[in-house]
PDB file of N, CA, C and O in Angstrom:
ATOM      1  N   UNK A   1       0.838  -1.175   0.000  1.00  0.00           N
ATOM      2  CA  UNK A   1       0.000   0.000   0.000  1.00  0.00           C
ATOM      3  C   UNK A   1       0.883   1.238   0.000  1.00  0.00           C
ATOM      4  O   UNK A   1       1.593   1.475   0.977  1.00  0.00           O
ATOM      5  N   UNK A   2       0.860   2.065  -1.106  1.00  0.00           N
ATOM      6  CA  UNK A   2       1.012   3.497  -0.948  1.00  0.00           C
ATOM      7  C   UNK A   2       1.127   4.278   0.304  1.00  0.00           C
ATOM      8  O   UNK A   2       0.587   3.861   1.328  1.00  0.00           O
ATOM      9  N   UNK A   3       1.774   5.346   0.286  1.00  0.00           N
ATOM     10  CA  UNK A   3       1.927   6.321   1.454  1.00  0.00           C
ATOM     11  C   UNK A   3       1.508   7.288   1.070  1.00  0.00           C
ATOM     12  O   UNK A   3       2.027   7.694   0.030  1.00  0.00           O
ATOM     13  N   UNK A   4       0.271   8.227   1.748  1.00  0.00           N
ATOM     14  CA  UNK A   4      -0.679   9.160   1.480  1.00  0.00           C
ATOM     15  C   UNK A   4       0.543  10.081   2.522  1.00  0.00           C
ATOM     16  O   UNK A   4       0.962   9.747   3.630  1.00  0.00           O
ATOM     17  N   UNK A   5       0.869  11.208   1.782  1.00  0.00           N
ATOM     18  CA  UNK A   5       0.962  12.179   2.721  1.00  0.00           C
ATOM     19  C   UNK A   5       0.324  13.280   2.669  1.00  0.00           C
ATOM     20  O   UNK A   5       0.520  13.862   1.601  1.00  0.00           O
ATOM     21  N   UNK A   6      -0.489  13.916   3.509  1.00  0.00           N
ATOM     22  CA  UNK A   6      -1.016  15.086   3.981  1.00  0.00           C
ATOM     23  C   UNK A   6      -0.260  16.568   4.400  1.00  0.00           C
ATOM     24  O   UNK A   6       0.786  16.544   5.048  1.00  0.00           O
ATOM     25  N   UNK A   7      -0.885  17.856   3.972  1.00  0.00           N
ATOM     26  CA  UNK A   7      -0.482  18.377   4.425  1.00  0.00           C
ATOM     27  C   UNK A   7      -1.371  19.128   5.358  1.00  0.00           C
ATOM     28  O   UNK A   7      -2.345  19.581   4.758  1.00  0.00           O
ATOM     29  N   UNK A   8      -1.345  19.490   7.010  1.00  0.00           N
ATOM     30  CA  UNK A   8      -2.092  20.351   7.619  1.00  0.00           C
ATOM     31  C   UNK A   8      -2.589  21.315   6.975  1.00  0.00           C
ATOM     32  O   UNK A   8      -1.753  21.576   6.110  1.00  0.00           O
ATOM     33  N   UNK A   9      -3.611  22.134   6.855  1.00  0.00           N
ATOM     34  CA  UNK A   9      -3.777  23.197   6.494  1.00  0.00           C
ATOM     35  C   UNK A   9      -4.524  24.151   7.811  1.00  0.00           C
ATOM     36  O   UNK A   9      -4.684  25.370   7.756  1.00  0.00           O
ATOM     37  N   UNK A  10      -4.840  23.450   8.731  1.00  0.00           N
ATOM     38  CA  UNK A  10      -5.432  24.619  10.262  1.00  0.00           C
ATOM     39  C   UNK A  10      -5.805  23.735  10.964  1.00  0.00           C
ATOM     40  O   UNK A  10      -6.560  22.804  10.683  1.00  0.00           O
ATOM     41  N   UNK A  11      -5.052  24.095  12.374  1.00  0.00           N
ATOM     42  CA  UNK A  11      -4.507  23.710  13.451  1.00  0.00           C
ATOM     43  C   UNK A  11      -5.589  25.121  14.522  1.00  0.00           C
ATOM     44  O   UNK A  11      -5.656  26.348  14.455  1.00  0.00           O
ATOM     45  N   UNK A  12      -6.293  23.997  15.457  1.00  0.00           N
ATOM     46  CA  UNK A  12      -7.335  24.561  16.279  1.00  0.00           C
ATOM     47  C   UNK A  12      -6.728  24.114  17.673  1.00  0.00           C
ATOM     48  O   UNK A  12      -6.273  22.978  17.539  1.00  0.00           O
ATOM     49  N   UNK A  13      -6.516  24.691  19.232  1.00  0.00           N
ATOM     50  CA  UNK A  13      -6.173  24.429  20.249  1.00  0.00           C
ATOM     51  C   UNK A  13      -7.194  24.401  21.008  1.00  0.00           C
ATOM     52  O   UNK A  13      -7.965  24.797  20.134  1.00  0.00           O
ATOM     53  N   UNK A  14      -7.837  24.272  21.873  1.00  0.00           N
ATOM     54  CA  UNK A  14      -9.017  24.588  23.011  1.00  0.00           C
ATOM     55  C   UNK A  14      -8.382  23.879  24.206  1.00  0.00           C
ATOM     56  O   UNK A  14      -7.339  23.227  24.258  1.00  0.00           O
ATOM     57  N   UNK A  15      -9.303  24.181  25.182  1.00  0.00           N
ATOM     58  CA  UNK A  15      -8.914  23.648  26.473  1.00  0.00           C
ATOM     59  C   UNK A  15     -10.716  23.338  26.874  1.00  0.00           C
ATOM     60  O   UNK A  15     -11.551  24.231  27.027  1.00  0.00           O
ATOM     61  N   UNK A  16     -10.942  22.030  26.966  1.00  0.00           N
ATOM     62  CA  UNK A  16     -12.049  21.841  27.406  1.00  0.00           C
ATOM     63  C   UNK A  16     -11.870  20.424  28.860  1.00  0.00           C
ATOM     64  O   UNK A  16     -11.225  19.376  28.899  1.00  0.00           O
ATOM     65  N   UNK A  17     -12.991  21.254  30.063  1.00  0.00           N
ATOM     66  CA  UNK A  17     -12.968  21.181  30.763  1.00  0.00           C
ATOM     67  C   UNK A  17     -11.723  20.237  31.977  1.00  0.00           C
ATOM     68  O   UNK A  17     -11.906  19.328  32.787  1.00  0.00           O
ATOM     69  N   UNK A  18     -10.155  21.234  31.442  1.00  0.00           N
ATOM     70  CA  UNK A  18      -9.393  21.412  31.362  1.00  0.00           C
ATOM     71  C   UNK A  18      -8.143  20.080  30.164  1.00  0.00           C
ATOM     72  O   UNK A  18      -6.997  19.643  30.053  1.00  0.00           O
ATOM     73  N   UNK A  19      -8.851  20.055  29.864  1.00  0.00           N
ATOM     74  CA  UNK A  19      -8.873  18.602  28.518  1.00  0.00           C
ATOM     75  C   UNK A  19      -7.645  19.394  27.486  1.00  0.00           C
ATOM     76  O   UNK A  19      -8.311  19.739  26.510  1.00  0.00           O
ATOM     77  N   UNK A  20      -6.189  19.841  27.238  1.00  0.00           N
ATOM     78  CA  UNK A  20      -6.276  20.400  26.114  1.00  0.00           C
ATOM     79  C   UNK A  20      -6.435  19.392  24.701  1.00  0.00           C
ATOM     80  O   UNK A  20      -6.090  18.212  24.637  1.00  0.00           O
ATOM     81  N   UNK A  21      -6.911  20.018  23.859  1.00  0.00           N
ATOM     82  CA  UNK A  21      -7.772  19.029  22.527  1.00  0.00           C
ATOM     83  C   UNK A  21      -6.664  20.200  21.467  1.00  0.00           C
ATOM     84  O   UNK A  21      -6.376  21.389  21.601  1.00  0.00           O
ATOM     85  N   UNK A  22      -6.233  19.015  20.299  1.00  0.00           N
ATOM     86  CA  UNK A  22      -5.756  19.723  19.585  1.00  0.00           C
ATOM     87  C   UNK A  22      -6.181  19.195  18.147  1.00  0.00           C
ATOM     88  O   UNK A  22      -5.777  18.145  17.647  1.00  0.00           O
ATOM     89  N   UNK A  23      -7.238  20.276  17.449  1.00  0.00           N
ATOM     90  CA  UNK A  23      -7.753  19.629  16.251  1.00  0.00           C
ATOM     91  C   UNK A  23      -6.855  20.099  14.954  1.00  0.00           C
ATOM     92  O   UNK A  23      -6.218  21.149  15.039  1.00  0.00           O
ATOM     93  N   UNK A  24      -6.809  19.233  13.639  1.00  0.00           N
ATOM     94  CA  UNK A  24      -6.431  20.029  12.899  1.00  0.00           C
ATOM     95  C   UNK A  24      -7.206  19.162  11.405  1.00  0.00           C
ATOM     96  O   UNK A  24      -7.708  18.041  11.329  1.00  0.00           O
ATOM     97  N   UNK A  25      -7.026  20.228  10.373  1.00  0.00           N
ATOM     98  CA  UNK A  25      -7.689  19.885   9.047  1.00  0.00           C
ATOM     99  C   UNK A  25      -6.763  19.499   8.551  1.00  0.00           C
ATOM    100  O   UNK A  25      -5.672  19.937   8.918  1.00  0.00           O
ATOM    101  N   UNK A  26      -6.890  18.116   7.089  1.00  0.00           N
ATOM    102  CA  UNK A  26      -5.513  17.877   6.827  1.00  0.00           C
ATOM    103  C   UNK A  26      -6.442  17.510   4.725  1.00  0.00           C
ATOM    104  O   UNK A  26      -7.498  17.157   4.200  1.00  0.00           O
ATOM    105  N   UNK A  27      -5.378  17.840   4.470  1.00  0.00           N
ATOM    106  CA  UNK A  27      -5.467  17.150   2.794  1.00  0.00           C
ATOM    107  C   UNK A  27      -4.731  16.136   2.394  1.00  0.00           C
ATOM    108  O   UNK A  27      -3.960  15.876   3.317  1.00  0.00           O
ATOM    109  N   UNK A  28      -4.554  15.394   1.466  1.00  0.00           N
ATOM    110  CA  UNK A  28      -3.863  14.419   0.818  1.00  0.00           C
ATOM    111  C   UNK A  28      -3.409  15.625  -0.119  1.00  0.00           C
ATOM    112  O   UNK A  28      -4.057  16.374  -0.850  1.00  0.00           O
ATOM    113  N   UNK A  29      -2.161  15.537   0.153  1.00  0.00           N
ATOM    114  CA  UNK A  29      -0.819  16.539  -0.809  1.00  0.00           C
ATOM    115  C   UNK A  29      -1.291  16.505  -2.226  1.00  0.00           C
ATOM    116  O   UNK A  29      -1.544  15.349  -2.565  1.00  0.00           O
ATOM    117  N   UNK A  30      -1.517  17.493  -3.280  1.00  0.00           N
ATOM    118  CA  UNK A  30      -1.934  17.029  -4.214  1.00  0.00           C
ATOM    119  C   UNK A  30      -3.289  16.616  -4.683  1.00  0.00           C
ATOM    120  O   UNK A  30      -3.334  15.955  -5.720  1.00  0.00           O
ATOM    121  N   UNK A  31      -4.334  16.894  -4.104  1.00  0.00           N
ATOM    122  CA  UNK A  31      -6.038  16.542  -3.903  1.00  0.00           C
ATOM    123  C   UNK A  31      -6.610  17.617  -3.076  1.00  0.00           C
ATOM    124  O   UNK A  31      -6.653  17.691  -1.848  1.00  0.00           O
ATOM    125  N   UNK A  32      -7.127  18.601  -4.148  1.00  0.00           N
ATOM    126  CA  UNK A  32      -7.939  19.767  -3.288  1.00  0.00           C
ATOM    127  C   UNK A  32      -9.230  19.665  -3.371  1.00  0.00           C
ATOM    128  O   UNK A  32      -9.935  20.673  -3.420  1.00  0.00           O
ATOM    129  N   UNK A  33      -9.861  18.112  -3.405  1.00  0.00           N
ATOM    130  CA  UNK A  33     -11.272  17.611  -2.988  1.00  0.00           C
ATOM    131  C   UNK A  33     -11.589  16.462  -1.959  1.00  0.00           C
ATOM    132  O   UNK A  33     -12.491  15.625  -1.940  1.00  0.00           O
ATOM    133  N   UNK A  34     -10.526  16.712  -1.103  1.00  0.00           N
ATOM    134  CA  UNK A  34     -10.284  15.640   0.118  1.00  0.00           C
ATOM    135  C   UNK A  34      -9.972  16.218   1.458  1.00  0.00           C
ATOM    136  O   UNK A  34      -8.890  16.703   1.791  1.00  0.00           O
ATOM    137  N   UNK A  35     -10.679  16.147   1.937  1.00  0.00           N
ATOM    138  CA  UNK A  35     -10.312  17.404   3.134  1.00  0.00           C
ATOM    139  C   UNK A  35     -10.747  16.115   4.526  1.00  0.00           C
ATOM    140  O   UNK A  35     -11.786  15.563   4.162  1.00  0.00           O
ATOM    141  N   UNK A  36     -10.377  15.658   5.611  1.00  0.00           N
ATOM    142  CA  UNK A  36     -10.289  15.148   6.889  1.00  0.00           C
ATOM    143  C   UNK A  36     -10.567  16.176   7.945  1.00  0.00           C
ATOM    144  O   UNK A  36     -10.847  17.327   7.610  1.00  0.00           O
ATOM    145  N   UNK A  37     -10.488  15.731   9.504  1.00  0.00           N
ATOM    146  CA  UNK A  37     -10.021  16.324  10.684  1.00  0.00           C
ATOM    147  C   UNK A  37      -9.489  15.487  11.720  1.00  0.00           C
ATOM    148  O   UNK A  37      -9.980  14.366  11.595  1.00  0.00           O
ATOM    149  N   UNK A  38      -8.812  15.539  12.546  1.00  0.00           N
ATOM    150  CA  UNK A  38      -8.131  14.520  13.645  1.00  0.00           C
ATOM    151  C   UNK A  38      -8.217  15.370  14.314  1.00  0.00           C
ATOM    152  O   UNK A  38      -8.073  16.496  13.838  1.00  0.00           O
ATOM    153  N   UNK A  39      -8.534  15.170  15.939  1.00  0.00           N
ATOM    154  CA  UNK A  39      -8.522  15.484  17.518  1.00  0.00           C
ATOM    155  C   UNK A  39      -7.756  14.461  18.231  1.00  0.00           C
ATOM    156  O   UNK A  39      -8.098  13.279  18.189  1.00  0.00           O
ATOM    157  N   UNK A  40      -6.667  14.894  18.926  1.00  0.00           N
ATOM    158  CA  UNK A  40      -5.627  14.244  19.675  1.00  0.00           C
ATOM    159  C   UNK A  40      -6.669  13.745  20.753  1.00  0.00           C
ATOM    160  O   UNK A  40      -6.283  12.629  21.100  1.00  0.00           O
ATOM    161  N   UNK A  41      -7.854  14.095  21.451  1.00  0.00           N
ATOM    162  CA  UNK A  41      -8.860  13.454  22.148  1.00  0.00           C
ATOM    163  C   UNK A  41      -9.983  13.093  21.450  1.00  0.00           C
ATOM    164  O   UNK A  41     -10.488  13.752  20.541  1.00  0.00           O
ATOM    165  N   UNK A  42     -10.394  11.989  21.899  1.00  0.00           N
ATOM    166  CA  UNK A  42     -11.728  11.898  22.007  1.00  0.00           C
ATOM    167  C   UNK A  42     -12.877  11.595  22.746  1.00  0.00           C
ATOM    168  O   UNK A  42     -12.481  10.944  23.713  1.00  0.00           O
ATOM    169  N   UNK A  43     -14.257  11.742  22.807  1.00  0.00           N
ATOM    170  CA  UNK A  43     -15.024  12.200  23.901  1.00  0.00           C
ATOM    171  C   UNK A  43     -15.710  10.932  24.138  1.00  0.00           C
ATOM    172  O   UNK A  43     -15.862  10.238  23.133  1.00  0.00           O
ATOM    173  N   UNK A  44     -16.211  10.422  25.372  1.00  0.00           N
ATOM    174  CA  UNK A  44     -17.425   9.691  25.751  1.00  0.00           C
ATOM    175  C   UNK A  44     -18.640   9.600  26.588  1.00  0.00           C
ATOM    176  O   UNK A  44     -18.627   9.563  27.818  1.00  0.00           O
ATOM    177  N   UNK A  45     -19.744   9.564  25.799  1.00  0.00           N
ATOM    178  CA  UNK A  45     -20.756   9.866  26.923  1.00  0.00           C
ATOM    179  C   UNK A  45     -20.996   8.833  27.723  1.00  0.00           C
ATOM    180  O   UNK A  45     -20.916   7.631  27.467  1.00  0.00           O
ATOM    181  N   UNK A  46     -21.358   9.484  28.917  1.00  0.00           N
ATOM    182  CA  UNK A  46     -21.401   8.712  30.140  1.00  0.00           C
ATOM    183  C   UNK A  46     -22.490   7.635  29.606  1.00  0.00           C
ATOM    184  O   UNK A  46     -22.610   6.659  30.347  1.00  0.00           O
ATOM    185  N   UNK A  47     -23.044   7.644  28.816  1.00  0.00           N
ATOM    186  CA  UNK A  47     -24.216   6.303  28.363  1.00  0.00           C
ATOM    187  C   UNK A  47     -23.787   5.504  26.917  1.00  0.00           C
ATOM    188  O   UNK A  47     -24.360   4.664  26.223  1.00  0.00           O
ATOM    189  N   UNK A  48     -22.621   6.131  26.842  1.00  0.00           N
ATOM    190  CA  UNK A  48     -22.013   4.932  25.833  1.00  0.00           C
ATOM    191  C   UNK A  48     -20.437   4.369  26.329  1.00  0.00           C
ATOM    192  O   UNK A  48     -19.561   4.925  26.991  1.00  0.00           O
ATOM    193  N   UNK A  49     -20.507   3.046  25.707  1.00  0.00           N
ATOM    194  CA  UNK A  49     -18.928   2.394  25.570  1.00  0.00           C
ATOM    195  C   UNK A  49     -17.889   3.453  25.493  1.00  0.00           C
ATOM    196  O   UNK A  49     -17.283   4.175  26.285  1.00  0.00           O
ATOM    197  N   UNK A  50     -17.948   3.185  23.828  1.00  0.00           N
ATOM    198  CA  UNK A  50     -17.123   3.565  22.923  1.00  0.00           C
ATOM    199  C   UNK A  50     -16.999   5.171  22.651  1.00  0.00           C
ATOM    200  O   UNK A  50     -18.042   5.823  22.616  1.00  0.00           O
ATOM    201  N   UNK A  51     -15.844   5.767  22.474  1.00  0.00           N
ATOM    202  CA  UNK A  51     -15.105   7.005  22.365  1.00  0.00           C
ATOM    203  C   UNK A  51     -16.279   7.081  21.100  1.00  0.00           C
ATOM    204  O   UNK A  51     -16.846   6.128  20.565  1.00  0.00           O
ATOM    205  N   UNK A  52     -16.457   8.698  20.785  1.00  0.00           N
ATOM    206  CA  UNK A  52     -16.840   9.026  19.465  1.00  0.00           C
ATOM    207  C   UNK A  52     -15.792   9.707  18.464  1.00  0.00           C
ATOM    208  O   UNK A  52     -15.368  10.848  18.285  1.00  0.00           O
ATOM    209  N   UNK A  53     -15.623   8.673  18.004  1.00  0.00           N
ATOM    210  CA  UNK A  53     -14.368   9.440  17.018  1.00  0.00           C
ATOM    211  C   UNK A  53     -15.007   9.784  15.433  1.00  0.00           C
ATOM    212  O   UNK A  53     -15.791   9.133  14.743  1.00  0.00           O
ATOM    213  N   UNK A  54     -14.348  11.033  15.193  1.00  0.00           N
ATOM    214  CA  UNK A  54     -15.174  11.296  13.722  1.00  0.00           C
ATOM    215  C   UNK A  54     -13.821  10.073  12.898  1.00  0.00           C
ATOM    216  O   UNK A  54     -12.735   9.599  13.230  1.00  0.00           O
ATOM    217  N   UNK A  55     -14.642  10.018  11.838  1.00  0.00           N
ATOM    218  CA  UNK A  55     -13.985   9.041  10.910  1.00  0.00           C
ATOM    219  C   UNK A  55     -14.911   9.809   9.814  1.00  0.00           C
ATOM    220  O   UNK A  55     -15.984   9.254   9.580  1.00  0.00           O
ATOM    221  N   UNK A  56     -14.594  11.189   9.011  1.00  0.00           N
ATOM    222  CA  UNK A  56     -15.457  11.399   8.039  1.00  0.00           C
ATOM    223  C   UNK A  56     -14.412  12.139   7.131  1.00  0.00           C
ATOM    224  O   UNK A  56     -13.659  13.005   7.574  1.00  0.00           O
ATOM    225  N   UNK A  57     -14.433  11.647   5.578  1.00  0.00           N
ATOM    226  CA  UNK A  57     -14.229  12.803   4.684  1.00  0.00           C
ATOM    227  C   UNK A  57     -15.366  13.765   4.008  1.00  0.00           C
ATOM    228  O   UNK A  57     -16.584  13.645   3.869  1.00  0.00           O
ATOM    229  N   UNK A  58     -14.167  15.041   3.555  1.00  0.00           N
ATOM    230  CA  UNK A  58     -15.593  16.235   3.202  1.00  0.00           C
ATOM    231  C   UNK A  58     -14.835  16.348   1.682  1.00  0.00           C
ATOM    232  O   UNK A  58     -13.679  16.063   1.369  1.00  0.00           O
ATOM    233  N   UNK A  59     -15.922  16.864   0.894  1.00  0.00           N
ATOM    234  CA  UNK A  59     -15.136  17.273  -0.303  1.00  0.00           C
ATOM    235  C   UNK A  59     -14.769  19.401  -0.511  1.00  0.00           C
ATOM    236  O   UNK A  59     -14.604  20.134  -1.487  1.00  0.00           O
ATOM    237  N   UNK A  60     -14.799  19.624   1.035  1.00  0.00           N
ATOM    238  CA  UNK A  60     -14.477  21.171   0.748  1.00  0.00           C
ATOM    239  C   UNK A  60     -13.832  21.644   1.731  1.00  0.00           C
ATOM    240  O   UNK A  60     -13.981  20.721   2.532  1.00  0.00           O
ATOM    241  N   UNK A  61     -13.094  22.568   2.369  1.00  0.00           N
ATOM    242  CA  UNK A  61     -12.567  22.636   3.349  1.00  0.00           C
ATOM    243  C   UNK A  61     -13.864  23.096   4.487  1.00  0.00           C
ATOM    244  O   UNK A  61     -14.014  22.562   5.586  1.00  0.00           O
ATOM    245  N   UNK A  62     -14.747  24.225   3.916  1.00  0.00           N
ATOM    246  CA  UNK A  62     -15.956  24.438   4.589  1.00  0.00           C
ATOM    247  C   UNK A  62     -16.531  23.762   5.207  1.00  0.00           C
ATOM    248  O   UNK A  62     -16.955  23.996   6.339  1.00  0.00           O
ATOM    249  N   UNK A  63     -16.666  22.726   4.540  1.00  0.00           N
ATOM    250  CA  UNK A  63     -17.272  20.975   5.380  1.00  0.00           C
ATOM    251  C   UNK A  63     -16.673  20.963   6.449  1.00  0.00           C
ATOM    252  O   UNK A  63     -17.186  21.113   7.558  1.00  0.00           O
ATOM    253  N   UNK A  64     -15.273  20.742   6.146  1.00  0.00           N
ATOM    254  CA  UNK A  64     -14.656  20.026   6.992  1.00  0.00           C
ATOM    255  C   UNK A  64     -14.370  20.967   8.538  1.00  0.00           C
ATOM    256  O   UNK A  64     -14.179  20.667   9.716  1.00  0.00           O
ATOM    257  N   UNK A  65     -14.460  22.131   7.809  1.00  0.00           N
ATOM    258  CA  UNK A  65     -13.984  23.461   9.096  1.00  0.00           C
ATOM    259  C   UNK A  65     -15.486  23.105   9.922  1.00  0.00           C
ATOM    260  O   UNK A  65     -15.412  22.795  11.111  1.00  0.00           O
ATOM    261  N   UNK A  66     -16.861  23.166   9.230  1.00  0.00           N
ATOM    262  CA  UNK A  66     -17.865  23.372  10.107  1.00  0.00           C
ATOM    263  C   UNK A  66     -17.944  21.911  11.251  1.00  0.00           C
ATOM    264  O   UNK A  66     -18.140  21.939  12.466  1.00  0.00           O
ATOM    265  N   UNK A  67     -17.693  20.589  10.275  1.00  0.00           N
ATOM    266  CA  UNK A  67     -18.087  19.455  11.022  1.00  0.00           C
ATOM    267  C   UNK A  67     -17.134  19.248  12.165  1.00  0.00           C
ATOM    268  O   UNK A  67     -17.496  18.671  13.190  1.00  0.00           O
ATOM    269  N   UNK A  68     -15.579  19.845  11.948  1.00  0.00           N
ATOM    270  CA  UNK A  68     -14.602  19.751  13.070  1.00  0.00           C
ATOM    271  C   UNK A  68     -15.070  20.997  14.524  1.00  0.00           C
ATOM    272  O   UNK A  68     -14.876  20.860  15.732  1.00  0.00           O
ATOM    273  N   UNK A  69     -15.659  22.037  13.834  1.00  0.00           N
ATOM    274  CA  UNK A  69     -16.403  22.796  14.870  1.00  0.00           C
ATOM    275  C   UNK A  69     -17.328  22.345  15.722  1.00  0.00           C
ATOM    276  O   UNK A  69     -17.280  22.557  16.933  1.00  0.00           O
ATOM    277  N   UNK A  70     -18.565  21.451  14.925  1.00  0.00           N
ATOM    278  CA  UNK A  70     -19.419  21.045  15.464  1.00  0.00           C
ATOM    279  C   UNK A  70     -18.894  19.611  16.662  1.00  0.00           C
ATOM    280  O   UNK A  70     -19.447  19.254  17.702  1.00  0.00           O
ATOM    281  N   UNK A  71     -18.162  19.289  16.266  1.00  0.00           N
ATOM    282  CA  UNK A  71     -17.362  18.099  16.844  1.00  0.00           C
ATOM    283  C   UNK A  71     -16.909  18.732  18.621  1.00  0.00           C
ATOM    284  O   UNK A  71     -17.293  18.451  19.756  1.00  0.00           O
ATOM    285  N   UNK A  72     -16.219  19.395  18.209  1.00  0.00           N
ATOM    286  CA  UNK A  72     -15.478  20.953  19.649  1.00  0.00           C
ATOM    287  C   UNK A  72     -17.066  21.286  20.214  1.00  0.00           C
ATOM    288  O   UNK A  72     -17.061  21.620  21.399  1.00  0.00           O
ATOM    289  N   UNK A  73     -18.168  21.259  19.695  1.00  0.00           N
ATOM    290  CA  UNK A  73     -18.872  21.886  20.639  1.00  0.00           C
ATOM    291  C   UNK A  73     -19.843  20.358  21.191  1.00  0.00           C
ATOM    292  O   UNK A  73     -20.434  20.417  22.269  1.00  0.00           O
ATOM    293  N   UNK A  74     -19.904  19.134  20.378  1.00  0.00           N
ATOM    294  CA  UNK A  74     -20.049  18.325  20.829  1.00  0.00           C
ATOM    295  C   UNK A  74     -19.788  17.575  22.216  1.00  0.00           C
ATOM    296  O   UNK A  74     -20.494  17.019  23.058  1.00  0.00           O
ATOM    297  N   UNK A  75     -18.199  17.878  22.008  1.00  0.00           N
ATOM    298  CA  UNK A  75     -16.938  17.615  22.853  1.00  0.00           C
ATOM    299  C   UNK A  75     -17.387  18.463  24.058  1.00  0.00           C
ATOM    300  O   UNK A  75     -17.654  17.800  25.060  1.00  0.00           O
ATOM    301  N   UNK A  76     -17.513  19.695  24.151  1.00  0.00           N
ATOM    302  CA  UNK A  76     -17.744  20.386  25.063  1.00  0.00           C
ATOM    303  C   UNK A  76     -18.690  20.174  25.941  1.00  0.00           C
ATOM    304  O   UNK A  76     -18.551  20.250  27.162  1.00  0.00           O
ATOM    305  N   UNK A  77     -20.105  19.785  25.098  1.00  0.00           N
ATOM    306  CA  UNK A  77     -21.631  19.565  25.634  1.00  0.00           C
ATOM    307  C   UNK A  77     -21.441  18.420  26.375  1.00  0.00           C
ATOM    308  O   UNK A  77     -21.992  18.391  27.476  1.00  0.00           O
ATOM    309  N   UNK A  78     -20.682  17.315  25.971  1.00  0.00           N
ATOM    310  CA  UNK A  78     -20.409  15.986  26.502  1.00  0.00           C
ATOM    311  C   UNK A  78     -19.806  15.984  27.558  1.00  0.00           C
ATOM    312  O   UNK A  78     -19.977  14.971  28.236  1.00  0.00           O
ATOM    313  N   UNK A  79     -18.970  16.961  28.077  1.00  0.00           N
ATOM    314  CA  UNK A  79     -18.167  17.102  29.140  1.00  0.00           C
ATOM    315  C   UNK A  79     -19.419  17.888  30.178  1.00  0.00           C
ATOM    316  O   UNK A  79     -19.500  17.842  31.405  1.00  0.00           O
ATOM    317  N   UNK A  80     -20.086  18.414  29.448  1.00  0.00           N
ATOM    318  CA  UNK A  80     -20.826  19.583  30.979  1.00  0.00           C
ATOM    319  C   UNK A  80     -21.620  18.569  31.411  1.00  0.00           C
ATOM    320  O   UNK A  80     -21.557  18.321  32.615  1.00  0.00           O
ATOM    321  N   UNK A  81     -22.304  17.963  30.781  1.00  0.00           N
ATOM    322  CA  UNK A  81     -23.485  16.656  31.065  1.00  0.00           C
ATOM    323  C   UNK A  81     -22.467  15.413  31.939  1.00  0.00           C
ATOM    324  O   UNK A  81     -22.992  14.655  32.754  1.00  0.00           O
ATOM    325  N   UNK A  82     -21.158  15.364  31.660  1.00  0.00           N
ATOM    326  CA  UNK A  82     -20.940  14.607  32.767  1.00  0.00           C
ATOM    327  C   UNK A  82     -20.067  13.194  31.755  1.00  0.00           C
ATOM    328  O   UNK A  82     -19.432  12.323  32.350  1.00  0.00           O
ATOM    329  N   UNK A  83     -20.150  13.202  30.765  1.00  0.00           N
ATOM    330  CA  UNK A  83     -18.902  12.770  29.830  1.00  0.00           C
ATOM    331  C   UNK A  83     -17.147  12.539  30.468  1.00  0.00           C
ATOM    332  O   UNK A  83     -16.562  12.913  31.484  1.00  0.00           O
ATOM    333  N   UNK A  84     -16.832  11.879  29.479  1.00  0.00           N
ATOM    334  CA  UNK A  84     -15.436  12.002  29.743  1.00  0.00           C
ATOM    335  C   UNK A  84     -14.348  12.001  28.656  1.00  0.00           C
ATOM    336  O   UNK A  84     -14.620  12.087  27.459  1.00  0.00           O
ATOM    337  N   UNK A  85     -12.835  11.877  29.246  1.00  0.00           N
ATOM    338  CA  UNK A  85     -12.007  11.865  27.640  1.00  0.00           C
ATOM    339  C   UNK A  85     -11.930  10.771  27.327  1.00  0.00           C
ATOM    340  O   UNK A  85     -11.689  10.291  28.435  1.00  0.00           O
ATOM    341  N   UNK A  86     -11.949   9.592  26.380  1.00  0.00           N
ATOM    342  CA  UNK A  86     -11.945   8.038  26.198  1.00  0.00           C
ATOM    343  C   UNK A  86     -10.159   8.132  26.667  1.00  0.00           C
ATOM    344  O   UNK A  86      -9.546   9.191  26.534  1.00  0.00           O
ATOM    345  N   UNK A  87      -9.642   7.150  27.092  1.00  0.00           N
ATOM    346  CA  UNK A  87      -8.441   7.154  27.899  1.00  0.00           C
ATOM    347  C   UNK A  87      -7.658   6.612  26.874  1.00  0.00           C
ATOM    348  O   UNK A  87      -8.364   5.908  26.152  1.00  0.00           O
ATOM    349  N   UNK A  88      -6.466   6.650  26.506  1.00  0.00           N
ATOM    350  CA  UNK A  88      -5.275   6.220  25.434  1.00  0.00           C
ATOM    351  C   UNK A  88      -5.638   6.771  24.409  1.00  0.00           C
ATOM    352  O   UNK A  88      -4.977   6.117  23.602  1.00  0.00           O
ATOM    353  N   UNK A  89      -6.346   7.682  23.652  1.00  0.00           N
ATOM    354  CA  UNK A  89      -6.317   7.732  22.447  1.00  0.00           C
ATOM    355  C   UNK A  89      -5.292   9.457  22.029  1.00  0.00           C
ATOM    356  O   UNK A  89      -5.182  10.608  22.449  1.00  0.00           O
ATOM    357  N   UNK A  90      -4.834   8.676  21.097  1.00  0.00           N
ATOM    358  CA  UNK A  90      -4.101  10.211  20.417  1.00  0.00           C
ATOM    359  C   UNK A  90      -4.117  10.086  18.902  1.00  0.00           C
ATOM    360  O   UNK A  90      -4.487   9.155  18.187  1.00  0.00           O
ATOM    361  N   UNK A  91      -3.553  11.426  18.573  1.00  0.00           N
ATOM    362  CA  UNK A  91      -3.276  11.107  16.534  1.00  0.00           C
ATOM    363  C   UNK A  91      -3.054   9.788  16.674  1.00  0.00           C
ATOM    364  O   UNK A  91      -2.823   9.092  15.685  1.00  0.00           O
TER     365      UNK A  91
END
C-alpha cells in the first residue's frame, strides 16, 4: 500500500474542561477535494462504551472546518453533562 501524505492546512487548540484538545484539518498533498479532521482526544458519553471518534471525509474545506467545529462543541456539551475523555487515544 502506498503512502498518502497530507499536508495540515489549520490547526485549532481549546482547552475543554481542562482537557487540552488539539484539532487540525488535513489534505492528501496534491487533492484539493479531500479534506479530513483529527482530535488528539476523544469524547465519551457517560451512556455509551465507545469514544466518538469522527472518521469522516468532506469534499471542501468548509465541510470540513464546520463538522470539526461542530465536533469541539459536541466535545464540550459531553463534558458539561458529565462525559469524559476516552483514555489512550491520540493522533
Amino acid at each position: 500500500m502506498a503512502a498518502i501524505i497530507y499536508t495540515v492546512i489549520k490547526e485549532f487548540f481549546v482547552e475543554i474542561h481542562g482537557h487540552p484538545v488539539k484539532a487540525r484539518i488535513l489534505s492528501p498533498i496534491n487533492d484539493d477535494k479531500n479534506f479530513s479532521f483529527q482530535v488528539n482526544s476523544y469524547f465519551k458519553n457517560s451512556s455509551e462504551q465507545e469514544a466518538n471518534v469522527p472518521a469522516s471525509t468532506f469534499t471542501s474545506y468548509a465541510n470540513a472546518e464546520r463538522h470539526l467545529l461542530g465536533y469541539l462543541e459536541a466535545f464540550q456539551n459531553t463534558m458539561d453533562l458529565g462525559g469524559d475523555v476516552a483514555p489512550g487515544v491520540n493522533f
